[in-house]
C-alpha positions as CSV (number, residue, x, y, z in Angstrom):
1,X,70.1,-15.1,21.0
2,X,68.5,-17.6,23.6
3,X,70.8,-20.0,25.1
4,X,70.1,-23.7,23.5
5,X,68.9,-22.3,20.1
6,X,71.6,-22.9,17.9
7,X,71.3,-20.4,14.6
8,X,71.5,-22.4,11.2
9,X,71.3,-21.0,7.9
10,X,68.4,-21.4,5.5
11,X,69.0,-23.5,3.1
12,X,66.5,-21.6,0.8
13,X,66.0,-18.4,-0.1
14,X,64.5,-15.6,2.3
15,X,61.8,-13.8,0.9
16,X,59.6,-10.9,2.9
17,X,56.4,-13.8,2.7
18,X,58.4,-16.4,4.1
19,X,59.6,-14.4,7.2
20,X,56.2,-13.0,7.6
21,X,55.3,-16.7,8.3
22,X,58.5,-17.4,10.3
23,X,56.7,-15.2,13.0
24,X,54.4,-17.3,14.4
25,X,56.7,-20.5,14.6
26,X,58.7,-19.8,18.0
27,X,61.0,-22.7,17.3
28,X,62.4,-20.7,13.7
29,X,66.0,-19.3,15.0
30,X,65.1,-16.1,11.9
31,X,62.5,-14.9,15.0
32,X,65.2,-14.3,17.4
33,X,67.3,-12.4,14.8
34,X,65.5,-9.0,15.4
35,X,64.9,-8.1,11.9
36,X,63.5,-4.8,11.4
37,X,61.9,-5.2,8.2
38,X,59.7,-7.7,8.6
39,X,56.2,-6.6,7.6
40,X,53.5,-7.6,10.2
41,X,50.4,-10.6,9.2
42,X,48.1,-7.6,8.6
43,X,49.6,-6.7,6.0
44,X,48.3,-6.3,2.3
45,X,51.6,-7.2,0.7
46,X,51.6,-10.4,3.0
47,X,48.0,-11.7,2.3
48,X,49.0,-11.2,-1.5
49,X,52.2,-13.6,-1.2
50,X,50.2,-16.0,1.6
51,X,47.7,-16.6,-1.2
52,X,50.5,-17.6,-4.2
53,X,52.6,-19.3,-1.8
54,X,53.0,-22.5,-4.0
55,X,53.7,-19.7,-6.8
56,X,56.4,-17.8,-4.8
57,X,58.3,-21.7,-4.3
58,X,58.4,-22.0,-7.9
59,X,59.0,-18.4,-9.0
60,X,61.5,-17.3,-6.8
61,X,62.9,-14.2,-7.6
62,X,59.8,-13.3,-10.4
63,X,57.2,-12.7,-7.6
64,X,59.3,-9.2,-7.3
65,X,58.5,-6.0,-9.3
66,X,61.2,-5.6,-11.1
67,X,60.8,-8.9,-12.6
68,X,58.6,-7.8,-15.4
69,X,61.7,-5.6,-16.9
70,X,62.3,-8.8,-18.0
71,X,60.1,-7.8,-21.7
72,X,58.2,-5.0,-21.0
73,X,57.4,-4.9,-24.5
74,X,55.5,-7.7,-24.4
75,X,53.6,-7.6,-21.0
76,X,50.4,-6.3,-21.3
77,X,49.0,-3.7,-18.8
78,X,45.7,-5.1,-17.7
79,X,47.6,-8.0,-16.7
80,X,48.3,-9.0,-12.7
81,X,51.7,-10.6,-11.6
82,X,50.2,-13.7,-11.9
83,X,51.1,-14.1,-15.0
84,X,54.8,-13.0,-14.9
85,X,56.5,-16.7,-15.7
86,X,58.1,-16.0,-19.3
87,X,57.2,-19.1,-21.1
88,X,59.7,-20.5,-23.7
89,X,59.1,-18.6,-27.1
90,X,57.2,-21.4,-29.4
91,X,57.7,-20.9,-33.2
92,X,54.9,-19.5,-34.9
93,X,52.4,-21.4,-36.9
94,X,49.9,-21.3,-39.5
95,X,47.1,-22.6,-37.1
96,X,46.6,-19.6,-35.4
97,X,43.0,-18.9,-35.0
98,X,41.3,-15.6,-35.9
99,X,40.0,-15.0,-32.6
100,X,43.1,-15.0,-31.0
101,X,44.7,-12.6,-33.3
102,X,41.9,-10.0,-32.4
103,X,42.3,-10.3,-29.0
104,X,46.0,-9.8,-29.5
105,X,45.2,-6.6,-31.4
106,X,43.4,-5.2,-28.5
107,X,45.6,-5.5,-26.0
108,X,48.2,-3.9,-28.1
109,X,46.1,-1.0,-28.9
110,X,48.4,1.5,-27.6
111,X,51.4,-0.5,-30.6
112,X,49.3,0.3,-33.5
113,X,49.9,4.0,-33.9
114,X,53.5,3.6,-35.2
115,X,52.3,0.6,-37.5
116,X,49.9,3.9,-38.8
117,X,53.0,6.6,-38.9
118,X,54.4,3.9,-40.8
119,X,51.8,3.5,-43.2
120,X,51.7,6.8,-44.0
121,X,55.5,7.6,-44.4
122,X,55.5,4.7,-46.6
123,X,52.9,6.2,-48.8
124,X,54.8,9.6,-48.6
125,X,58.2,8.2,-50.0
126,X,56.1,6.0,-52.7
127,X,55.0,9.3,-54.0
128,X,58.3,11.2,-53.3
129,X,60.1,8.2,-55.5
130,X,57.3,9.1,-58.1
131,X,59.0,12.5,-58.6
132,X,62.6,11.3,-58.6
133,X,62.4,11.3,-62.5
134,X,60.7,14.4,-63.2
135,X,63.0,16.0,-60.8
136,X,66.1,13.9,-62.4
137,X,65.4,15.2,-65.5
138,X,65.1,19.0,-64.8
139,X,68.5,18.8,-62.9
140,X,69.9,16.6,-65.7
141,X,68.7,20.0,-68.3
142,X,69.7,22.2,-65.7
143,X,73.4,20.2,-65.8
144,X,74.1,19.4,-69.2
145,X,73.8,22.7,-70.1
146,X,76.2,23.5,-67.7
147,X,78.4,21.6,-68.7
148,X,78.2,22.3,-72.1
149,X,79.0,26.2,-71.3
150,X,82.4,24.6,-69.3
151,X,83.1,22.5,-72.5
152,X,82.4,25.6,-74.9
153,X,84.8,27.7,-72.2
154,X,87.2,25.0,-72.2
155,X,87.3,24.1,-76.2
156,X,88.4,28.0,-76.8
157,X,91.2,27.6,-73.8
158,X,92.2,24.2,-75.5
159,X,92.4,26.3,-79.0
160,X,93.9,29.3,-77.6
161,X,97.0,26.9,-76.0
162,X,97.3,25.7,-79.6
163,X,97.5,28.5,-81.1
164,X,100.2,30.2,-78.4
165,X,102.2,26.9,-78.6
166,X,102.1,26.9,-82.4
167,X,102.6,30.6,-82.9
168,X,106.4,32.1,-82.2
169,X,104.9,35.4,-81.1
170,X,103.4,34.3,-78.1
171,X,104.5,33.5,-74.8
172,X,102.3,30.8,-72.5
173,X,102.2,32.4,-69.3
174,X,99.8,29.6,-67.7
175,X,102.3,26.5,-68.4
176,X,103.3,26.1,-64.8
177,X,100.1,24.0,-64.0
178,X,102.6,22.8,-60.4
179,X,101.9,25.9,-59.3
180,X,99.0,26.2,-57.0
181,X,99.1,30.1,-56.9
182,X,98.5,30.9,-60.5
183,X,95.3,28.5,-60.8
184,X,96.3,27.5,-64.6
185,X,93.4,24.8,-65.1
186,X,90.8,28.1,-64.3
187,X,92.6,31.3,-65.0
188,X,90.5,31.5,-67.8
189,X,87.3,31.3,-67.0
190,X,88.5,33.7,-64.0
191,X,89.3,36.6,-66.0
192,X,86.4,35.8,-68.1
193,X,83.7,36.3,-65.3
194,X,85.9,39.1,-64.1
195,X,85.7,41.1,-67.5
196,X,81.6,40.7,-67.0
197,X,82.0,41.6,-63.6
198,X,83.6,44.9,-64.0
199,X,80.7,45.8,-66.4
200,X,77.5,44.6,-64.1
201,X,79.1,46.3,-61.4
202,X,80.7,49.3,-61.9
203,X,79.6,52.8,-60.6
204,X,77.7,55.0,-62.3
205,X,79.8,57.8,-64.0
206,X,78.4,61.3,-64.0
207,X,77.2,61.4,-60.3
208,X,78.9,64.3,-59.1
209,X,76.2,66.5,-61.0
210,X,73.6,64.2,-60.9
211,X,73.2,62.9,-57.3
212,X,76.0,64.9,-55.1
213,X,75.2,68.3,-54.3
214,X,77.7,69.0,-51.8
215,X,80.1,67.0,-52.1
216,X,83.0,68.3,-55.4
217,X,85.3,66.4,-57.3
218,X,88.2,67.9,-55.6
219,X,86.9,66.7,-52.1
220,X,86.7,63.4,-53.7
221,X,90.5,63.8,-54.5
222,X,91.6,65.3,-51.0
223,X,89.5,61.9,-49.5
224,X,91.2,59.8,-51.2
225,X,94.6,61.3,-51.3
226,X,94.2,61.2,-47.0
227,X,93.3,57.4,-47.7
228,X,96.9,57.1,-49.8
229,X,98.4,58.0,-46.2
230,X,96.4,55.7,-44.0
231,X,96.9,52.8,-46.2
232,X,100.8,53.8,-45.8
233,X,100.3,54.0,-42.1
234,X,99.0,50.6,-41.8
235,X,100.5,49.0,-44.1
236,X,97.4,48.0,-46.2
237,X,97.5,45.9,-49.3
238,X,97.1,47.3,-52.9
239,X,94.2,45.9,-53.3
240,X,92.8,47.3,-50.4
241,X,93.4,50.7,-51.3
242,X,91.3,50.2,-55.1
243,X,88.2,48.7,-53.4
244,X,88.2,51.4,-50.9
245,X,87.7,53.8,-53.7
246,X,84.8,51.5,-55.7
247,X,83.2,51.6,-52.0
248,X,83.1,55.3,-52.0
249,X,81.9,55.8,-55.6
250,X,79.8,53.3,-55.9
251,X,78.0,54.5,-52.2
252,X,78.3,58.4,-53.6
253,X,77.2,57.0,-57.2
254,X,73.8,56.0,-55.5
255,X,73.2,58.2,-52.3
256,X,73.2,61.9,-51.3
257,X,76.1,62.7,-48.6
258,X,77.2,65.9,-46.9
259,X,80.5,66.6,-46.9
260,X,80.6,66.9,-43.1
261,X,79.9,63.0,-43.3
262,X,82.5,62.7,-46.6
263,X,85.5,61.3,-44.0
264,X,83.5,59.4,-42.1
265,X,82.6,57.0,-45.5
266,X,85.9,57.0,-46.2
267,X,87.0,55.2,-43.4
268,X,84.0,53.1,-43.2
269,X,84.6,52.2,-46.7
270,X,88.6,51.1,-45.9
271,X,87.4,49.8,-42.6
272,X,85.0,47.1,-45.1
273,X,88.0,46.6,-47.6
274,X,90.3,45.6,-44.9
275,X,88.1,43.1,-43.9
276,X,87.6,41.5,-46.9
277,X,91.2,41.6,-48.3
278,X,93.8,41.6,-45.6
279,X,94.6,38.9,-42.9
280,X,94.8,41.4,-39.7
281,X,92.3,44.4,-40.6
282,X,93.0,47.9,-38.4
283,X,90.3,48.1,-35.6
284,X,87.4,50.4,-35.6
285,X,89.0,52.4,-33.1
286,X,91.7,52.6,-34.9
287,X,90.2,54.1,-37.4
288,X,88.2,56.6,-35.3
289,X,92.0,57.2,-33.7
290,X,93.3,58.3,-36.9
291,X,89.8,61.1,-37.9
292,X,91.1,62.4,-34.2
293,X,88.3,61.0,-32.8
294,X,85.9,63.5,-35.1
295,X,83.3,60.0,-35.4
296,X,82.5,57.3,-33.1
297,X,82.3,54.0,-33.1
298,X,79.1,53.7,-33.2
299,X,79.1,56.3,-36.6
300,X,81.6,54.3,-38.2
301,X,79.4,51.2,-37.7
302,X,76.3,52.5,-38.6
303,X,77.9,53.9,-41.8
304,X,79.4,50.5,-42.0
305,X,75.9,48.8,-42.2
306,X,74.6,51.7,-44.5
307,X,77.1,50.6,-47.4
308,X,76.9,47.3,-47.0
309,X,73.4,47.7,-47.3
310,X,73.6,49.7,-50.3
311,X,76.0,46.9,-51.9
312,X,73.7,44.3,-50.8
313,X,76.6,42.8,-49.4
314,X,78.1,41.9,-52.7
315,X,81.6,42.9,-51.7
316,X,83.6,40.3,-54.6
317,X,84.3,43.3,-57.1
318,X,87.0,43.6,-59.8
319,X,89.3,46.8,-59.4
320,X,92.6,47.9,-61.4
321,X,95.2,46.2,-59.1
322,X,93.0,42.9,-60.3
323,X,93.7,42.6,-63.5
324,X,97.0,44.6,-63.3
325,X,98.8,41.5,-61.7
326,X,97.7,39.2,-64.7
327,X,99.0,41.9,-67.3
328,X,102.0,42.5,-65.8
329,X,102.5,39.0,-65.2
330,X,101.8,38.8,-69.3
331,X,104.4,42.1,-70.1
332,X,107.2,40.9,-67.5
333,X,107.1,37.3,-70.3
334,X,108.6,39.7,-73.1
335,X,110.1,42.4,-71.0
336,X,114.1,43.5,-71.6
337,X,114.1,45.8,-68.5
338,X,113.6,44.9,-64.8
339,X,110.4,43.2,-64.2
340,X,110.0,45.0,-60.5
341,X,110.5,48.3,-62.4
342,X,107.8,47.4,-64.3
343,X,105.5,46.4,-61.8
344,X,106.1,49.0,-59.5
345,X,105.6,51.7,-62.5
346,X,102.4,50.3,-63.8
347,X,101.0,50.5,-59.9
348,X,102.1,53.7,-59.6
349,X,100.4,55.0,-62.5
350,X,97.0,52.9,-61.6
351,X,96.9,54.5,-58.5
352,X,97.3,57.6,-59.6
353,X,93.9,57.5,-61.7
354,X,92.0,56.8,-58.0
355,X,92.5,60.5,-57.4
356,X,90.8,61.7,-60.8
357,X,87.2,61.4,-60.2
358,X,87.3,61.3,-64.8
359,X,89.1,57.9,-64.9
360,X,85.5,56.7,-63.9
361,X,84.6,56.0,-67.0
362,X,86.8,54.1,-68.1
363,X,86.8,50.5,-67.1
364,X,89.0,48.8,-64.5
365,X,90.8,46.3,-67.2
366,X,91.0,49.2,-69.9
367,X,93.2,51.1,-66.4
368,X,95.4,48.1,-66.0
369,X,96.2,47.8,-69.5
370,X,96.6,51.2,-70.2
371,X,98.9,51.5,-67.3
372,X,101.4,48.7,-68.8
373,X,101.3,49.9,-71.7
374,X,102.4,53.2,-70.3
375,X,104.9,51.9,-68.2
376,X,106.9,49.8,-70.9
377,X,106.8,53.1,-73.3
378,X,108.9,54.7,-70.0
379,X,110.7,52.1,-69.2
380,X,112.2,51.3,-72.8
381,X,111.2,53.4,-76.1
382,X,113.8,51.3,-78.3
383,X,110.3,48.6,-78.8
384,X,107.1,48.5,-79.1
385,X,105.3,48.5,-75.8
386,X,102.5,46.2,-77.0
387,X,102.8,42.7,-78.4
388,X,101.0,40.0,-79.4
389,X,101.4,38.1,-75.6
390,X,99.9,41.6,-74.2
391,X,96.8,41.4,-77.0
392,X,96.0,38.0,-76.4
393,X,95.7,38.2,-72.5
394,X,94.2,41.9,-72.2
395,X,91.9,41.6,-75.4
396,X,92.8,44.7,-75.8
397,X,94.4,46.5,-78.8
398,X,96.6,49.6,-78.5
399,X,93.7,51.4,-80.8
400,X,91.6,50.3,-78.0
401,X,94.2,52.0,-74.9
402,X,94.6,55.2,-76.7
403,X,92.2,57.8,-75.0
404,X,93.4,56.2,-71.4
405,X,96.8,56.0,-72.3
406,X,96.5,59.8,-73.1
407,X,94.4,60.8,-70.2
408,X,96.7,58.9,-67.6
409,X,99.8,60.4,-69.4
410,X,98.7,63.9,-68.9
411,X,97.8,62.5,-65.4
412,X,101.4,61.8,-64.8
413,X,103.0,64.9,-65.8
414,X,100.4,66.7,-63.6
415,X,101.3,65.1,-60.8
416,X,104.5,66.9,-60.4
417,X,102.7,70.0,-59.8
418,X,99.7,68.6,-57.7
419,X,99.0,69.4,-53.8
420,X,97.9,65.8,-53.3
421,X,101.4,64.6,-53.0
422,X,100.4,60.9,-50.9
423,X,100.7,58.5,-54.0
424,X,104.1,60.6,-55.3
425,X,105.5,60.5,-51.9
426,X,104.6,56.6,-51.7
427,X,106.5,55.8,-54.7
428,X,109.7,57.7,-54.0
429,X,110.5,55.1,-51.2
430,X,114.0,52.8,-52.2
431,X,111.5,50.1,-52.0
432,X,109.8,50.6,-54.8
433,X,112.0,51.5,-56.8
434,X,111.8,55.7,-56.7
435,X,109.6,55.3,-59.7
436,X,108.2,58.3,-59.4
437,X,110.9,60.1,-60.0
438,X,111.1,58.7,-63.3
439,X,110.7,60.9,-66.3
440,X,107.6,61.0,-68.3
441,X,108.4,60.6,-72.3
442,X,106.2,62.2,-75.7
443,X,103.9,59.6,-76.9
444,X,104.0,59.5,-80.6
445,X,100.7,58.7,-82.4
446,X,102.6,56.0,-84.4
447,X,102.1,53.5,-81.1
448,X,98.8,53.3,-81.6
């Protein structure tokens, strides 16, 4: 800084223009100040703020680019910065001429194709709301006469409860509605769509000499017999076992198979059912450990995907064990002897029917019914082993057990002698009770 120039600060605001202009005064201390930035005269952005100077003094900062941001909305494109003073918003009036209002509509050109998208979504939901009530009305049909099957369903479970309550001989096995487990309010209906169920979808008896041509009834037996042990091994839920089976026979019921391939849908089969019923399924390689490796993965999976194929992927099927738990539930509410016995027993002898490729045709319910009744008979002769509490919640009367009663009784005294020893060997454990060591008793005709 020279000596005698004494540096003051503007009392105004420093713009780019003004210290463009500061250049050629000698006597302005911003001179000596050795900005760097300072465009020179020749500059276009200088010539543009010389000529709105008296602008840029009452503008101030609006002279700057990023002024407009201000409304960008509103600013039209065409338009210069001259223009870039906001003026104060005036309220709208009823005098506003025609020819105004066009111009305004051409400038906003670009705004008018929403007011369009607009237009036309308008018309789409004024015709959409013009279906409501044809639409309304199907789903209201569609609705009522669903609900008037639920009120039909629940009129007969309102008249069965009256009738159990009113009657001595019956015993109410849904009354403990606290119970989350035992789903009282639709127990019902369950068993109801469980009984069609098992009709829809069971396999098709008879396809040992209709479809299978290599495949016997005894290698069926030895299958399933080695399935007995691997569920033991793993520690696999009943219920796993039975729908293993339906996998097989429904699969063998529709497809041709060699028996080189007969192990190998075995375990793809359990390898399925673990899936769907127990929390921790075994591995596939777990299950290729156990054939010693005779598969690979890759078999078991593409077996897998061949059965599930086959089932359409429908794998929510009714089995024996499924409607044994609600009959035993029903005999264990009249039953003298120990209820575990019983269940235990009645399991027993339902398994035991897996092996026998005949039990096929009879139905999964007639099995479970058959196999309490069975079990009560061994358990205690001194009563009858159907009552009216069994009849009512198995539909079934003991006319209507007799030829599976028979069949698995002549099962059970077989067994003794029989080289598939799994499902004897399972139930001689302390756990459950050594029922198979239990006797087998003369059914008299008079039970039935």
């Amino acid at each position: 800084m020279k000596k005698g120039v004494t540096a003051r600060e503007p009392t105004f605001r420093v713009t780019r223009a003004r210290a463009a202009a500061s250049q050629s005064s000698s006597s302005d201390p911003l001179k000596e100040q050795g900005r760097s930035c300072v465009l020179p005269k020749s500059s276009k952005r200088s010539v543009q703020d010389e000529n709105k100077n008296n602008d840029s003094v009452t503008c101030g900062a609006q002279n700057k680019r990023r002024a407009v941001l201000k409304d960008v909305t509103n600013i039209c494109r065409d338009n210069s910065f001259k223009n870039c003073i906001v003026p104060a918003r005036v309220p709208k009036k009823n005098g506003v001429t025609t020819k105004r209002n066009s111009v305004k509509l051409q400038q906003v050109s670009a705004n008018s194709q929403p007011m369009k998208c607009d237009e036309t979504e308008r018309a789409h939901i004024q015709s959409a709301l013009q279906k409501v009530p044809e639409t309304c009305e199907r789903e209201d049909k569609k609705t009522v006469s669903q609900l008037q099957c639920f009120l039909n369903k629940g009129k007969s479970k309102v008249h069965e409860k009256v009738t159990i309550s009113s009657h001595p001989d019956f015993t109410d096995i849904d009354s403990d509605t606290k119970d989350p487990l035992m789903c009282s309010l639709y127990v019902c209906e369950i068993y109801s769509n469980l009984r069609a169920a098992e009709l829809i979808l069971r396999p098709q008896f008879g396809y040992m000499e209709t479809v299978q041509r290599d495949v016997t009834q005894s290698m069926r037996g030895v299958l399933v017999d080695w399935l007995v042990e691997v569920s033991v091994e793993y520690r696999l839920e009943q219920d796993t076992l039975h729908h293993t089976v339906y996998l097989i026979d429904f699969f063998l019921s529709k497809n041709y198979i060699e028996r080189q391939k007969l192990q190998l849908l075995g375990i793809s089969c359990m390898l399925i059912a673990s899936k769907y019923e127990e929390k921790i399924a075994p591995s596939v390689e777990e299950f290729c450990f156990i054939t010693d490796s005779t598969y690979t993965k890759s078999e078991v999976l593409k077996m897998e995907n061949q059965v599930l194929n086959n089932l359409n992927f429908h794998l929510s099927v009714p089995t024996a064990q499924t409607f044994l738990r609600r009959f035993v539930r029903a005999a264990q509410a009249s039953c003298q002897s120990s209820s575990l016995e019983l269940e235990h027993l009645a399991s027993y002898l339902a398994e035991l029917t897996l092996i026998d490729y005949n039990f096929l045709v009879f139905l999964p319910s007639n099995i479970a019914a058959s196999a309490v009744f069975l079990a009560r008979w061994m358990l205690d002769q001194s009563c009858q082993p159907w009552d009216r509490t069994l009849e009512h919640y198995t539909n079934y009367k003991p006319l209507d057990l007799k030829n599976t009663v028979f069949a698995m009784h002549r099962l059970h005294l077989s067994d003794s002698n029989s080289p598939l020893t799994a499902i004897r060997s399972k139930y001689k454990q302390d756990k459950l009770n050594n029922v198979a060591s239990l006797p087998s008793r003369e059914l008299p005709e008079t039970l039935f």
